[in-house]
C-alpha distance (Angstrom), angle and dihedral (degrees) to the residues before:
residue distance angle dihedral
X1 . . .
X2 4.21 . .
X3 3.56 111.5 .
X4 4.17 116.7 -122.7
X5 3.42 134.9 -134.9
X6 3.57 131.5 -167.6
X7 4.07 104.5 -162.7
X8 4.08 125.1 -176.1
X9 3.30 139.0 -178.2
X10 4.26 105.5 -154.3
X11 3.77 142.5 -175.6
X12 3.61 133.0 177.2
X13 3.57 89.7 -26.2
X14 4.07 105.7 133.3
X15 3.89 92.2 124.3
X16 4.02 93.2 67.9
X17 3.76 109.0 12.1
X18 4.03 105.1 84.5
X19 4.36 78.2 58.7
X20 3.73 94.9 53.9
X21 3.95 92.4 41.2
X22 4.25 99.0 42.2
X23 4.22 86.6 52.5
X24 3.55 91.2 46.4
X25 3.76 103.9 43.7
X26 3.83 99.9 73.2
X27 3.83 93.0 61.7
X28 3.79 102.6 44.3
X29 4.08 140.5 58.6
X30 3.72 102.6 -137.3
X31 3.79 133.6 9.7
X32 4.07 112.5 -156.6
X33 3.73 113.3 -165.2
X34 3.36 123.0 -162.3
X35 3.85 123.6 -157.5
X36 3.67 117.5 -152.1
X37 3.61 100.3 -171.3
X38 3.84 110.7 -51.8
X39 3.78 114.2 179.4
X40 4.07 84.5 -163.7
X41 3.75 134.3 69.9
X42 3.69 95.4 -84.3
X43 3.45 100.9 119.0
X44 4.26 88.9 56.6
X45 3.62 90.1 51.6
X46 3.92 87.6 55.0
X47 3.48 89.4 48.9
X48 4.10 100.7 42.2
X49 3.72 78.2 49.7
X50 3.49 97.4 56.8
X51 3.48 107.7 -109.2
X52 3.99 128.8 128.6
X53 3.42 105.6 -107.5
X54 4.21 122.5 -149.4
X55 3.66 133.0 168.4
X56 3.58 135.8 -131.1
X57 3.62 130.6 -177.7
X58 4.06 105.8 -125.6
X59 3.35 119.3 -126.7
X60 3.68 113.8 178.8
X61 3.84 97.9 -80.4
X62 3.68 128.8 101.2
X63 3.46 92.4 -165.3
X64 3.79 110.4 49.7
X65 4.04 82.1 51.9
X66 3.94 94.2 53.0
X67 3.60 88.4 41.0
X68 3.67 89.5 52.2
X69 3.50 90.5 51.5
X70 3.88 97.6 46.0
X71 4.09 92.6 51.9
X72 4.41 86.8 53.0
X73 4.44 84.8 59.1
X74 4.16 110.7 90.7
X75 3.56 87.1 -167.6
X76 3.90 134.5 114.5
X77 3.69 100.2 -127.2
X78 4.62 125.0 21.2
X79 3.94 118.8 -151.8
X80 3.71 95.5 -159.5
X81 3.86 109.8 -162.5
X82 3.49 134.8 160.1
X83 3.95 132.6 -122.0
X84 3.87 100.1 -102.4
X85 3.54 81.5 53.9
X86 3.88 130.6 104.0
X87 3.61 140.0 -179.9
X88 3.35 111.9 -126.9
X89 3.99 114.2 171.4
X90 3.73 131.8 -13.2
X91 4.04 107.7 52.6
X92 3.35 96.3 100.3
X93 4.16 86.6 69.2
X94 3.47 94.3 31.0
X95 4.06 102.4 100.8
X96 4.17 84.9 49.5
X97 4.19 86.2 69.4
X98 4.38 89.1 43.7
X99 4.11 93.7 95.0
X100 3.72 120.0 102.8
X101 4.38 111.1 16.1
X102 3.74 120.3 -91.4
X103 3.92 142.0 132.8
X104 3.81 102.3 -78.4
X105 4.36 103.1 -153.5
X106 3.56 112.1 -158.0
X107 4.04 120.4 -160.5
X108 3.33 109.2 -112.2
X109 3.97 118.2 -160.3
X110 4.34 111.1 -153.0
X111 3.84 121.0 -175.3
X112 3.42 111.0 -141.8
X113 3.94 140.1 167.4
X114 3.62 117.7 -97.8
X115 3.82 122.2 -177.5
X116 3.97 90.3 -43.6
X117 3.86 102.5 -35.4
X118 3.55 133.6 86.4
X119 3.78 115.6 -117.8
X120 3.59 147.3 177.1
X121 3.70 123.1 -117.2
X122 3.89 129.2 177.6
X123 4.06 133.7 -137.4
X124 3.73 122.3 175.3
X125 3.80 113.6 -141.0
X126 3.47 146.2 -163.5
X127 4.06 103.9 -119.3
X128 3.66 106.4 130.8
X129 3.53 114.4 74.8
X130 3.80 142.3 162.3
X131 3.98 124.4 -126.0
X132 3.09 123.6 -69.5
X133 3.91 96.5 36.9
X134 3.52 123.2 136.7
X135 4.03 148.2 -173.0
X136 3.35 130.8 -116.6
X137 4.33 118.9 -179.8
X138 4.07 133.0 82.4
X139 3.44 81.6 -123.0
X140 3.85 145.4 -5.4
X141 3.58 76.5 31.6
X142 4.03 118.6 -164.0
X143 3.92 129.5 -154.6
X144 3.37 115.2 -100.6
X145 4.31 113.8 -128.5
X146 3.53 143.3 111.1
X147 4.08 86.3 -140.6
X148 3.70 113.2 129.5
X149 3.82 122.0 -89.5
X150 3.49 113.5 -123.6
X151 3.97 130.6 177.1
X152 3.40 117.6 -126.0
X153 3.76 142.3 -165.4
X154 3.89 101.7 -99.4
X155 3.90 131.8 97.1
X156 3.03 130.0 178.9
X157 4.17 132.2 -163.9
X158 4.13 111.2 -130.5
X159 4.02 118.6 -154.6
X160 3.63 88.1 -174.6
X161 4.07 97.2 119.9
X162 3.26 102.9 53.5
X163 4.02 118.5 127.2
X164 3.68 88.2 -106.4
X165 4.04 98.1 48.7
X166 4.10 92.4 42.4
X167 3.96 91.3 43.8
X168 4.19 80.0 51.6
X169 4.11 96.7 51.3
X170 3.91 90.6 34.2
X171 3.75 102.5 126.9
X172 3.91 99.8 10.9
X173 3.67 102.2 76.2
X174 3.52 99.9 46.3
X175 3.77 92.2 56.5
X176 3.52 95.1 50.5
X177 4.00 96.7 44.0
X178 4.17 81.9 57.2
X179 3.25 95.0 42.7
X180 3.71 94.5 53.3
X181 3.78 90.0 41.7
X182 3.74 86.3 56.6
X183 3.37 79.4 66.3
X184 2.94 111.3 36.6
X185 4.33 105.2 24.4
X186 4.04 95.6 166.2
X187 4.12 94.4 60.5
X188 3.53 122.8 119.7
X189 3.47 98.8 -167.7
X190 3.94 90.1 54.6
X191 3.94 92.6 47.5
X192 3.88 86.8 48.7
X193 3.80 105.3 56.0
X194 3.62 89.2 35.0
X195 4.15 90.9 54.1
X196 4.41 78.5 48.9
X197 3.54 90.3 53.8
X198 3.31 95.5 60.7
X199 3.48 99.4 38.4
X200 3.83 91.4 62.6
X201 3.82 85.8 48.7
X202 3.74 86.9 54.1
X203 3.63 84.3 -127.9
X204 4.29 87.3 139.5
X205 3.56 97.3 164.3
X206 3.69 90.9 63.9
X207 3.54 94.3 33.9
X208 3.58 91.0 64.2
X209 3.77 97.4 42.5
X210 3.98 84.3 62.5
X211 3.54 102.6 40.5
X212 4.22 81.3 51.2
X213 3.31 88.4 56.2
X214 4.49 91.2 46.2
X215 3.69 89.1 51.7
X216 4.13 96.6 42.2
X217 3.95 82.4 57.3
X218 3.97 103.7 35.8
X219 3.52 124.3 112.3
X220 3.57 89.4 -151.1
X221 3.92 93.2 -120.8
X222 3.75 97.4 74.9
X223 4.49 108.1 131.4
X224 4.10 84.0 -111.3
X225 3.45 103.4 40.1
X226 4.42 82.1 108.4
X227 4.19 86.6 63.5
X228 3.85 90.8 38.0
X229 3.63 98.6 67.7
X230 3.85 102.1 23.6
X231 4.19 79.1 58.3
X232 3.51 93.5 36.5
X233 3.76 87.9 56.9
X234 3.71 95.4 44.9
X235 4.10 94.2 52.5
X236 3.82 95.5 39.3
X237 3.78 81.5 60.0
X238 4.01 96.7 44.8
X239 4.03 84.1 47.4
X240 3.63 85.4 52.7
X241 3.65 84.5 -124.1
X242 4.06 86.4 139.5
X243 3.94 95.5 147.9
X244 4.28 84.5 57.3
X245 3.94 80.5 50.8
X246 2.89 100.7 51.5
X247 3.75 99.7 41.7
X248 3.71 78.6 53.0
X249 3.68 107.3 57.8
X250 4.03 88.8 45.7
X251 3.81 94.6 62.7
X252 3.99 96.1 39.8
X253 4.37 97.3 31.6
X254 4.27 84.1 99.0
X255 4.00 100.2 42.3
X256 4.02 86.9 57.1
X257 3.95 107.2 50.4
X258 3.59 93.1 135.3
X259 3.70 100.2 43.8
X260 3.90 118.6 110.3
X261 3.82 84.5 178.8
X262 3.92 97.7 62.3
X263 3.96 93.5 42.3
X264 3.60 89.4 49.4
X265 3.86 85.4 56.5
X266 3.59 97.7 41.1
X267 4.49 90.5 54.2
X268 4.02 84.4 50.6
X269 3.78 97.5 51.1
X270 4.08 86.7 40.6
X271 3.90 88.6 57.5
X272 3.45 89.6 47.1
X273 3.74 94.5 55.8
X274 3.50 97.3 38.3
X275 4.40 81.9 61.6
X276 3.42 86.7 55.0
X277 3.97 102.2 44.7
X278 4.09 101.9 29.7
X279 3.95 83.6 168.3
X280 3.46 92.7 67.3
X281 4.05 96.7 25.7
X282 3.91 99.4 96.9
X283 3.85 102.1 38.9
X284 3.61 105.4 43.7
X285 4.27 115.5 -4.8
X286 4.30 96.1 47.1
X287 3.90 86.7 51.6
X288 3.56 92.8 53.8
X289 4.10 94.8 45.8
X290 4.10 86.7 49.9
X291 3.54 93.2 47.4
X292 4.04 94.1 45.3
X293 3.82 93.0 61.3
X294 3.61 98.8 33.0
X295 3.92 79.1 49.7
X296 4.21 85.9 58.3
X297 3.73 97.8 51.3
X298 3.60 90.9 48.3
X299 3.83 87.4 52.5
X300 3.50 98.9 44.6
X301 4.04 140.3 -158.0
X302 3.98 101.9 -24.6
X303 3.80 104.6 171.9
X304 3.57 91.6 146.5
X305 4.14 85.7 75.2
X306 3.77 103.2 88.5
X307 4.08 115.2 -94.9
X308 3.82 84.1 11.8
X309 3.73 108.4 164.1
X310 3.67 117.4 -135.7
X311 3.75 109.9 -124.7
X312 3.84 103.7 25.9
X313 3.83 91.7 98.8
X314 4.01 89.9 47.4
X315 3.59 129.7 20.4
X316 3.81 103.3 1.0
X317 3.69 85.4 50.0
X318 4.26 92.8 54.6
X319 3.77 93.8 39.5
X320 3.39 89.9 59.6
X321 3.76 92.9 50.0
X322 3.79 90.1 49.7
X323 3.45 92.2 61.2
X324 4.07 96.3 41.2
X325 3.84 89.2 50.0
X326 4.22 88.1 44.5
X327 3.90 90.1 49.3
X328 3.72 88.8 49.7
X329 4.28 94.4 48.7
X330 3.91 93.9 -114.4
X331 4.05 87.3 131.3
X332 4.20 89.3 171.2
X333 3.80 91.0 49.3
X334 4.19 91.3 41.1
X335 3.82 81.1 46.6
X336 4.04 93.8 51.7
X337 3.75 92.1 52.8
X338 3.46 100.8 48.6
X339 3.50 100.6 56.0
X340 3.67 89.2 46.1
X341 3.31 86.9 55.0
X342 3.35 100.4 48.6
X343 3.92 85.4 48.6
X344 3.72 95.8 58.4
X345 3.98 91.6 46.0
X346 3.20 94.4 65.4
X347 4.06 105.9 35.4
């Protein structure tokens, strides 16, 4: 049978780590820690926990230290993962899927903030890889291969963006997504995460400059093109950029039929323009808004789509209708939708 690696790269991370490490250790042969400078007692948590623990002086670059990290495992295949990670299902099949090499991508389940509400929203990753695989990137590095991609039976939860984690990284990404795009000015990728680090900082302005600059340079077949436009969409509209939304939804409305996540964008920038023009709001922009989140519950949960968001083809989707149908005095159809919301939140 394939020997398994779990491999880390770790700093100042004693608060979560021992969680990540105790859910992985039933389901590999060797963890390998590696401490990039933690000022805390991370590196005796790895070590109580069981894990080989190795230091590394940081140096800017995620992925000399995972690569570091990967060439220290003797194994045949690495699960890297980081410490506000945790497995939550699908290990115990895991080594069944470890034949032939490829790029194993693991769902990965984030809670984030949207509007006011907490909510789940999914990513598949590549985390599982076999030796010899390395990482190329400043940061939100990516394994370099032209292996397969192949879905596989793990998920994990990731506590990453929580107020204490983003108050943590505030700062630090952004200067290493521009200095990689220094770089490197033409990458997608780059223009991307640094278009989502500004949207968490609610800095939309910028946010939409970058993800401008992502979509001017996309090919249109990149793995996150889904989570480009649906947050594209979302911070044009913040930005007040709604003629750029619009624009927007009209050239991508037919690649996403079977997404509840860019209807569910397309009723809230609707509403919002339908504020702005009330002349036009009743005949043409309210129609669109209904339809949109009708349009999701018809769809459905899709959280297989990447940076789907759990609840926008079910209960985020009907509690928005309760309110459009209570704003417009239709009490009954208000009614309707809240209970059906209220249904689907707690299935």
């Amino acid at each position: 049978m394939a020997s398994l690696a779990l491999v880390m790269i770790v700093r100042d991370e004693e608060g979560c780590l021992a969680r990540c490490l105790d859910a992985a250790a039933p389901i590999v042969d060797e963890m390998i820690v590696v401490d990039t400078g933690s000022v805390d007692g991370t590196a005796a948590v790895a070590a109580a926990c069981g894990a080989t623990v190795h230091h590394w002086a940081w140096r800017d670059d995620f992925s000399a230290a995972r690569n570091h990290s990967l060439a220290l495992s003797r194994c045949d295949w690495n699960l890297v993962l980081d410490a506000d990670e945790r497995i939550t299902s699908g290990g115990d099949t895991l080594r069944k899927t470890l034949g032939e090499p490829f790029l194993g991508l693991v769902c990965r389940r984030n809670r984030i903030r949207v509007g006011s509400a907490d909510a789940d929203s999914f990513t598949w990753i590549p985390r599982l890889l076999p030796k010899g695989i390395r990482y190329a990137g400043r940061i939100h590095e990516e394994p370099v291969s032209s292996l397969p991609a192949h879905k596989t039976t793990l998920r994990l939860d990731h506590i990453g963006f929580d107020a204490a984690s983003l108050a943590r990284k505030k700062g630090r990404n952004e200067r290493l997504l521009l200095a990689a795009l220094g770089e490197q000015p033409g990458d997608v990728y780059l223009h991307f995460q640094l278009g989502n680090e500004y949207q968490v900082a609610q800095d939309f302005a910028k946010s939409a400059s970058s993800y401008k600059a992502a979509l001017a340079r996309s090919s249109g077949k990149e793995s996150y093109r889904h989570a480009l436009v649906v947050r594209a969409i979302y911070s044009f509209k913040m930005a007040e950029l709604l003629d750029d939304a619009v624009a927007l939804v009209d050239d991508e409305i037919h690649n996403w039929p079977h997404s509840p996540d860019f209807y569910f964008t397309v009723g809230d920038l609707y509403l919002d323009l339908a504020v702005k023009h009330p002349h036009a709001a009743l005949e043409r922009l309210l129609p669109v808004v209904e339809y949109s989140w009708k349009k999701c519950l018809e769809i459905g949960e899709r959280t297989d789509i990447e940076g789907g968001v759990r609840g926008r083809g079910s209960h985020m989707a009907a509690h928005n209708l309760a309110a459009f149908y209570r704003a417009l005095g239709d009490q009954p159809k208000a009614a309707e939708f809240a209970a059906m919301a209220e249904e689907m939140k707690a299935a």
